[in-house]
N, C-alpha and C positions, 0 to 999 in steps of 0.2 A: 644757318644756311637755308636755304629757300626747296630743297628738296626733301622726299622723306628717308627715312633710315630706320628699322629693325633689327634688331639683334637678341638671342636669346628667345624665352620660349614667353607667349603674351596668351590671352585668352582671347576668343574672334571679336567681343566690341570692347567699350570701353565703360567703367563703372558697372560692371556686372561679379558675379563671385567667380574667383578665380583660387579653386582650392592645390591642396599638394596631395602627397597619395595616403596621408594622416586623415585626412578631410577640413585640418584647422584651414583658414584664407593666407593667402597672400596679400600684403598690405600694399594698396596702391597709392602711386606721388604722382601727384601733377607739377609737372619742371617746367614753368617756363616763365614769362618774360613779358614787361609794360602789362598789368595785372593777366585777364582773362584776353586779352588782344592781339600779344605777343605771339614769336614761336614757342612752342611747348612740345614735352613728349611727355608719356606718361612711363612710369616705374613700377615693377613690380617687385616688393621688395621681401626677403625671407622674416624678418623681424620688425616692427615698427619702428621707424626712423627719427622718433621723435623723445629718445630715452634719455635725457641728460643725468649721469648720476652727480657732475659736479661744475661748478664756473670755479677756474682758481684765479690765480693772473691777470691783468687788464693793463696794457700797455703803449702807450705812444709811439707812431713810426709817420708819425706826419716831417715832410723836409721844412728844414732849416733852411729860411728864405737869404740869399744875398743881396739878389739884386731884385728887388718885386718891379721899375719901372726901368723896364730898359730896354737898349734900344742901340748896343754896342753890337755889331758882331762879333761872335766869339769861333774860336779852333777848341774845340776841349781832346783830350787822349786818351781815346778809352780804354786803352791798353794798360793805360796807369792804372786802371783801378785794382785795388790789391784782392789777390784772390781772400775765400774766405769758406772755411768748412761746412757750414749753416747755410741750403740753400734763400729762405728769408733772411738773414745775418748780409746773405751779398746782397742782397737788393741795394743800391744805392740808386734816388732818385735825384736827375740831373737835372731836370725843366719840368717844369709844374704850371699848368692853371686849372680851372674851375671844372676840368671837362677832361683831361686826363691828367697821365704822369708818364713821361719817360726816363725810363730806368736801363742801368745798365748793371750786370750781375759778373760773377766771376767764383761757382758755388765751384768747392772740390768733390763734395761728397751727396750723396742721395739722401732722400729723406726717407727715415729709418725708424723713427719712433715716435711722428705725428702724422696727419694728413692736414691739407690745406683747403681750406676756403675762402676765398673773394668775394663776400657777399655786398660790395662796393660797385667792383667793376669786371668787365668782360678784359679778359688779358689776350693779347695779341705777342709771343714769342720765340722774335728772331731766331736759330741758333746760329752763331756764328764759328763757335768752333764748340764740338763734343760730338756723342752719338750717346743713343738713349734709348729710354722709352717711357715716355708718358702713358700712368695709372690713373682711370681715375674710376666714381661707380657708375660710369655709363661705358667702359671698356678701354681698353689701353691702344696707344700708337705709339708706333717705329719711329726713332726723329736721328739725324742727321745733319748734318752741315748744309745749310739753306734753307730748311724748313722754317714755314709759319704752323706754329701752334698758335691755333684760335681756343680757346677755352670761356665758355660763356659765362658769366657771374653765377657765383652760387655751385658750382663745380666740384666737386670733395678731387683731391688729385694730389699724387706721389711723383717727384721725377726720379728715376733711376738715371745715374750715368754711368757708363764703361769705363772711362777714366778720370782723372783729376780737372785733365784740363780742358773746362770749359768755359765760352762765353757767349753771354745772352743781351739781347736788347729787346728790352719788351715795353709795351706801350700797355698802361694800365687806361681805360676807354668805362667813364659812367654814362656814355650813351652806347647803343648795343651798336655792335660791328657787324656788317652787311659784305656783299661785293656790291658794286658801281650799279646801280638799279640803271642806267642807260645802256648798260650790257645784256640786261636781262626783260623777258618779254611778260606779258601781264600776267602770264600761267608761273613766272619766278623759274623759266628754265635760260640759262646762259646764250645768247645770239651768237651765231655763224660768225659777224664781226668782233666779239669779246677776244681778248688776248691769254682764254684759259679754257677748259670747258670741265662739264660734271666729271670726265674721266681723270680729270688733274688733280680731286677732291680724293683726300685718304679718308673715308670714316672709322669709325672703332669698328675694329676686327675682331677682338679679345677680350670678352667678359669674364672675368675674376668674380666668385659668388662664394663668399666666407659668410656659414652659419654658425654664427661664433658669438660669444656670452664672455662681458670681461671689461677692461677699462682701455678705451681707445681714445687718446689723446687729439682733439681734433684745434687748429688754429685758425682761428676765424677773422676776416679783416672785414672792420667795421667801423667805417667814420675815420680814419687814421689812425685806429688802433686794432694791434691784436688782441684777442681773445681767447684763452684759454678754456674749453670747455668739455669735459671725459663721458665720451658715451657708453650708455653699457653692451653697446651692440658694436658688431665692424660693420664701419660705413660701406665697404665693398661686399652688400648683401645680396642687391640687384639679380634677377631671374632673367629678369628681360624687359626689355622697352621699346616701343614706336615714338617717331614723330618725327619733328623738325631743329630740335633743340639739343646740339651736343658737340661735343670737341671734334675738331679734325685738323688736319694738316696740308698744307700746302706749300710745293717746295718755287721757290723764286728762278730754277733752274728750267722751272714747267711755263714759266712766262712767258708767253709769245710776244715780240715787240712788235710795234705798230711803225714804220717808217714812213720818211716819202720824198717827196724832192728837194724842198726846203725844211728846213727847222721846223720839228713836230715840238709844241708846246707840253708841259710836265702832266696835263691831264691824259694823255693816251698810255701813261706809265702807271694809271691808277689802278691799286689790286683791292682795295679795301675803302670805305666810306662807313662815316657816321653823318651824322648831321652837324658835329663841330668841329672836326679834321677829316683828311684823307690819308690814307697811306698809300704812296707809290713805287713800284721796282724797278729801277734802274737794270739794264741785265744786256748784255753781248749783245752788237745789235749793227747792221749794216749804218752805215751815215748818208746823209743825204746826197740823190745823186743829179742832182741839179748842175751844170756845168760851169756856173759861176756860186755852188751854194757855197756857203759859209756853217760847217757843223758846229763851229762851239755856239753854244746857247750868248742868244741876243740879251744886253743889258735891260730887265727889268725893274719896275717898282712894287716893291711887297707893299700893297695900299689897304690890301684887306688881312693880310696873314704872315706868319712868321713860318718861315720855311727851317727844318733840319733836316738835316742829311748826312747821313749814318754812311760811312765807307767801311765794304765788305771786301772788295779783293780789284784786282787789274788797275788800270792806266786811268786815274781821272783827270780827262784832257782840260778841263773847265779849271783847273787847279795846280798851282805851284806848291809842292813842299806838305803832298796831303798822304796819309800812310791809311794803310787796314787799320778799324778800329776806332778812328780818329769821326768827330763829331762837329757840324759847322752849322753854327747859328746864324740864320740875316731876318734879324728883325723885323715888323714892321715897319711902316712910316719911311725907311729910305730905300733908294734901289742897291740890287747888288748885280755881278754879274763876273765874266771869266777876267780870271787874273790875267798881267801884263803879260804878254808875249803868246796868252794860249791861243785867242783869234786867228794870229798870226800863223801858230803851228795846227789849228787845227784845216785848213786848205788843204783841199788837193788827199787829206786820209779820208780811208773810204770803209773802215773799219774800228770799232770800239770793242773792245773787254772788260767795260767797267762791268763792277757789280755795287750796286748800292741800296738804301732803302730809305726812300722820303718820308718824312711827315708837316703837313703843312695844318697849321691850327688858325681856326675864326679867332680867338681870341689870343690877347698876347701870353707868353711865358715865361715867368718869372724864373730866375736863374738860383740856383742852391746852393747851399756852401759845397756838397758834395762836388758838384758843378767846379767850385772855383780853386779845387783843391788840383785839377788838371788840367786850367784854364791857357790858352794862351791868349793873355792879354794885350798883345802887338796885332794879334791877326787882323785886328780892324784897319790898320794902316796897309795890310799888303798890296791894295792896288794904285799905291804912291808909285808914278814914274821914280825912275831911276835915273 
């Protein structure tokens, strides 16, 4: 995120000695991101972060391609996906290219006797049903039904959940994740017309600082595999940190929508950018109030991008036969647009309760077996007159 943040106790500059009340140093980390360029924060940490006492394990979790050229639309169920105890265990990645992975999860239980690392990509996730609280060593956040957990690559991080049932859609991102830079003004503070502001931004609240000696099982994803590797220290050693560089949250409930007289096209719904997708929030939202408009979205052509779209809760008027949960792919290369009869009924309503969550990718996305295991493979016909 483009502002700064402190937490915990730092010393007044940076690379100077920073001791404890022993006299030995605290050991400082530079966090951050696109080499020396990037955002960063710096770490100060009780032990050196740098102790491996073992690698064991080395394992495969790259998806199993079904369809790598394709160009069907699809309905997938997300609700089909079977829960699973193991919060990595439930990851199952449903559409994949060169530039992220969107994943859908269904973990029962916390993770209890590793920590996690993504030294791949910046993870962006959904929750769609649970409440929690994301750990990680730069401080913990409260998460609930709606929330985006942004977590920046390279992240060490534990989820606690409160009960069984939950589920997640998360978009794994190897280009870093920003908000809409046309929201934001040269100094990277959020503009009066933006659809959020700084005060919508949860950052870590709760620094967790374990000076602790032992074997800490850490799992690391690297190139499409995990990595098992036991540190002798706890990764949650952290004293304190500044900068620009670290988890937060942000709930889709905080989204202010953008209307207007005619049909606003899917960029004023944009909450998140990379430079190879965008993600946007669909969220409760007055409809146009033009006295001849037309609210359901006009037929266009995906000519650049493959649009998905995640249904989280309400009435989505653009759609027959579309539930919570459920995932709709429109390809590239041909147009899509609202099913038979919704044109018709969207006239004359002057109100939406959808709630959903875009993502439109530069590059096409190849579909996975995980993908075709809750496919509906008819959806492509649904805008066949009757």
């Amino acid at each position: 995120m483009p502002f700064y943040h402190k937490l915990g106790k730092i010393p007044h500059k940076r690379h100077i000695q920073f001791r404890k009340e022993d006299g030995s140093l605290y050991y400082e980390q530079l966090f951050g991101t696109i080499g020396f360029d990037g955002m960063s924060s710096n770490l100060y940490h009780e032990q050196r972060p740098t102790q491996v006492k073992e690698i064991r394990k080395q394992y495969s979790i790259a998806p199993k391609i079904a369809k790598k050229n394709n160009i069907q639309s699809y309905r997938f169920r997300g609700f089909q996906v079977p829960q699973e105890q193991d919060y990595l265990d439930s990851r199952k990645i449903v559409l994949t290219n060169s530039d992220c992975n969107i994943i859908l999860a269904a973990p029962k239980a916390s993770t209890k006797d590793y920590f996690y690392k993504n030294t791949d990509a910046d993870e962006v996730i959904f929750v769609h049903r649970g409440t929690g609280k994301l750990r990680t060593h730069m401080g913990n956040l409260d998460f609930k039904y709606g929330d985006y957990l942004v977590i920046p690559r390279g992240m060490i991080y534990k989820i606690d959940f409160n009960t069984e049932d939950n589920r997640l859609f998360i978009v794994e991102s190897y280009r870093p994740v920003y908000t809409p830079k046309r929201y934001r003004n040269w100094f990277g503070q959020l503009l009066e017309h933006a659809p959020f502001c700084e005060r919508d931004i949860r950052q870590p609240y709760e620094l967790e600082t374990y000076d602790e000696k032992g074997d800490f099982l850490m799992k690391i994803k690297k190139q499409d595999e995990i990595i098992e590797m036991v540190y002798a220290t706890h990764p949650f050693d952290v004293v304190g940190y500044d900068g620009f560089n670290y988890p937060y949250a942000f709930s889709i409930h905080d989204f202010e929508p953008i209307t207007g007289r005619i049909h606003q096209p899917p960029p004023v719904h944009q909450t998140f950018e990379t430079d190879a997708f965008v993600i946007c929030s669909f969220v409760p939202r007055l409809y146009d109030y033009h006295p001849q408009a037309i609210p359901a979205p006009y037929n266009h052509s995906n000519i650049d991008s493959d649009e998905v779209l995640y249904y989280v809760d309400g009435d989505f008027m653009s759609r027959n036969d579309i539930d919570a949960g459920h995932i709709s792919l429109h390809p590239a290369g041909i147009p899509h647009g609202p099913h038979p009869g919704a044109t018709e009924r969207s006239i004359g309503e002057t109100v939406t309760e959808e709630l959903a969550v875009m993502v439109d990718t530069f590059k096409p996305l190849m579909v996975t077996e995980e993908a075709m295991k809750i496919a509906d493979e008819e959806y492509y016909q649904s805008w066949l007159e009757e």
